[in-house]
C-alpha angles and dihedrals in degrees: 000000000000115000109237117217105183095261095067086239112097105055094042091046090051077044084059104035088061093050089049087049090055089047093044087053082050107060090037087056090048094048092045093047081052097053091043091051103037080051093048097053095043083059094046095060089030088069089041114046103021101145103035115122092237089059095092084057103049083049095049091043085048096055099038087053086053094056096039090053093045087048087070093108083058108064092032110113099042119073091202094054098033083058098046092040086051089046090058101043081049095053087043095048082047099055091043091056095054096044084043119016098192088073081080089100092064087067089078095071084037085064096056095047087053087050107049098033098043140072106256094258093053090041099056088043089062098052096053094048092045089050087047087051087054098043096048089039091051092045092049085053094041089056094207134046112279119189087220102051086058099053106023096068090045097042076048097060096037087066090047104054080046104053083047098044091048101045085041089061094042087041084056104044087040081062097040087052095046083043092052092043090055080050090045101043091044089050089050102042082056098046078050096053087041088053100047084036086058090037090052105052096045090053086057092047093050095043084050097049092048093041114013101028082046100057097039092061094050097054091051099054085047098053094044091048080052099047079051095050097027087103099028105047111359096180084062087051098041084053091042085056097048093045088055093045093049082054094052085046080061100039091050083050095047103054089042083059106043086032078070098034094250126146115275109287088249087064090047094082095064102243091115137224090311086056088037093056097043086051085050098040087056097038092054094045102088126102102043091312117114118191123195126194125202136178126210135192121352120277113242095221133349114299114238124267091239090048096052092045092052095052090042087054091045092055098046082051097048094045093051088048079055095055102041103043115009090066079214134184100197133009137186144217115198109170103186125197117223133185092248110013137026112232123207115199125188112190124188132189084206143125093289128212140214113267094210098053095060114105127230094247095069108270119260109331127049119289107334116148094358088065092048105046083054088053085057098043091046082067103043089260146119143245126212123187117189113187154143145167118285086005108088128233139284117197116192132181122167119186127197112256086229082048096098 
C-alpha cells in the first residue's frame, strides 16, 4: 500500500512511478520481440535465398528498418516528425515484405508503435493496411489460396488492437486515480494543519484563561485592595503587594510551562493532583474567599499526567469562575477516587445561575464552562453543572480512569 507522508505525494507518485516502469518493460519487451524477429527473418531468407539478386537490398531494407525503428526517442516529442518517422518505417516494412514475405512477423510490433503513436482513425487504418500487406504477402509465398492465411493475419491483429486497447484504458484510469489521490491526500493534508492549527490555538487559549487570565485578575484585585489600604493600614497593603507579586512568581512560571507544553508548575514538585489542589486551594483562599480541599478514597495506580494536568486546569477555571462571578464566601474542592473514574468536584456558597441561560460561547466572560467541558470530554469524560439563583454551584466532572 502507498506509503503516506503527511503531504498525500509520496505514496501516489510510487504509485506512478510503477505504472511508468510496466509500461517501460513494455515497451523494452516490445522492442526486443521487433529486433528478434526482424533478425530471425533476415536469416531465414539469408539461408534461402543467399544468392538471389534481390538478397543486397533485403539487407539494406533490414538494417535501415532497424535503425528507423531504433530512431523512435528521437522523433518523440514532435507530432509532425513522429508521423512522418512511423510512415517510413511503414513503406520500408512494406517493400521488405514483398521482396521477403517472411518479414510479415515484424508488423506486430508495427502495430504497437500505430497505436500508440496515431489518432484512433490513423491507427486503425494502419493496421488494416499493414494486415492487408501480410495477408497478400503470405498468399503470393504460399503460391495457392489457403483458408488460414486469410483469416490468421487479420485474427492476429485483432488481438493485438485489443491487448493494446484494453491495457491503454487501464493505463489512463490507473493515472486519473493516482491524479485524484494526489487531489484527495493534499486536501486532506490542509483540512489536518488547519485542524492542529485550530486545536492548537484553542489549547493555548484555554491554558491562558485558567493561568494567565487567572492571575492577572488576582493581582489585580490585590493591587487595587492595596492602592485603597496603602494610607490607612500599610502593613495590609504591604501584605496585598506581596501577595500580587507572589501571583505574578506563579503566573511567570505558569506561561514558561504551557508555552512548552509541560504539566502546570503545581504539578512540577512530584506530590502529585491531591498536593496540586491543596497549593491551589491555599493559594486561591485569600479576600473573603475560603477554599477547602478534600480527598477522598485511594487512587488504584497513578493517575496519568494528562489526566492530572486536565483536572488541575479544571479546578483553577472553576475556581476563577468562583471569584469573579459567584460573589462566594467558601468553596471546595473534593477530588474522589472510584474504581473506574476520578471525580472533581468544585462546590460554591455563592449567587448561583441558571445553567440553561448561559450561552455556548461561554457567558459573559472569555472561555468559562465551554473550556472546561472540552477539558472533560478531551479525556473521555463528563461535565455536570447544578445550579440555581441565590444557591450556589456544583461543578462535576468526572473522567474515566482508561481515559489518559
Amino acid at each position: 500500500m502507498a506509503r503516506w507522508d503527511g503531504t498525500g505525494t509520496v505514496g501516489a507518485e510510487r504509485e506512478e512511478e510503477d505504472a511508468d516502469g510496466d509500461a517501460r518493460r513494455f515497451r523494452l519487451l516490445l522492442h526486443l520481440g521487433f529486433f528478434l524477429l526482424l533478425g530471425s527473418s533476415l536469416t531465414r531468407f539469408l539461408m534461402r535465398h543467399t544468392g538471389e539478386g534481390i538478397a543486397p537490398w533485403v539487407v539494406g531494407l533490414s538494417a535501415l528498418l532497424a535503425v528507423l525503428y531504433a530512431a523512435e526517442p528521437a522523433v518523440a516529442g514532435d507530432r509532425v516528425r513522429r508521423n512522418v518517422w512511423l510512415g517510413v518505417c511503414s513503406a520500408v516494412w512494406i517493400a521488405l515484405v514483398f521482396l521477403a514475405p517472411s518479414f510479415a512477423w515484424c508488423s506486430i510490433p508495427l502495430f504497437y508503435l500505430g497505436l500508440r503513436h496515431l489518432r484512433p482513425p490513423a491507427a486503425v487504418g494502419l493496421v488494416a493496411l499493414l494486415t492487408v500487406v501480410s495477408v497478400t504477402a503470405q498468399l503470393r509465398l504460399a503460391g495457392r489460396f489457403e483458408f488460414d492465411i486469410l483469416l490468421a493475419p487479420p485474427a492476429i491483429s485483432a488481438i493485438c488492437v485489443a491487448v493494446f486497447v484494453r491495457m491503454d484504458r487501464q493505463t489512463r484510469r490507473q493515472r486519473e486515480l493516482i491524479a485524484d489521490l494526489v487531489r484527495t491526500r493534499r486536501e486532506l493534508a490542509a483540512t489536518e494543519r488547519r485542524e492542529g492549527t485550530l486545536a492548537e490555538r484553542q489549547r493555548l487559549s484555554m491554558e491562558i484563561h485558567d493561568t494567565l487570565a487567572q492571575g492577572l485578575s488576582s493581582q489585580q484585585m490585590l493591587l487595587q485592595a492595596a492602592d485603597r489600604t496603602w494610607d490607612s493600614d500599610p502593613g495590609t497593603a504591604r501584605r496585598h503587594v506581596r501577595a500580587a507579586t507572589a501571583i505574578a512568581e506563579h503566573n511567570l512560571a505558569e506561561a514558561r510551562r504551557f508555552v512548552h507544553d509541560l504539566a502546570p508548575a503545581d504539578l512540577a514538585g512530584g506530590g502529585g493532583l491531591d498536593e496540586a489542589l491543596r497549593a491551589l486551594a491555599r493559594r486561591e483562599s485569600r479576600d473573603g474567599l475560603t477554599v477547602r480541599c478534600h480527598v477522598e478514597g485511594v487512587p488504584a495506580r497513578r493517575l496519568p499526567d494528562r489526566v492530572q494536568s486536565a483536572l488541575l486546569r479544571i479546578a483553577q477555571g472553576a475556581l476563577a469562575n468562583v471569584r469573579e462571578h459567584a460573589d462566594a464566601r467558601t468553596a471546595a474542592l473534593t477530588l474522589t477516587y472510584l474504581d473506574d473514574r476520578v471525580v472533581l468536584d468544585v462546590a460554591d456558597d455563592g449567587r448561583g445561575f441558571d445553567p440553561a441561560a448561559v450561552r455556548a460561547d461561554g457567558g459573559v466572560r472569555g472561555h468559562g464552562l465551554p473550556a472546561i467541558r472540552t477539558r472533560a470530554g478531551q479525556l473521555g469524560g463528563s461535565l455536570t453543572v447544578e445550579s440555581a439563583p441565590g444557591e450556589g454551584t456544583v461543578l462535576s466532572a468526572a473522567v474515566p480512569l482508561d481515559g489518559g
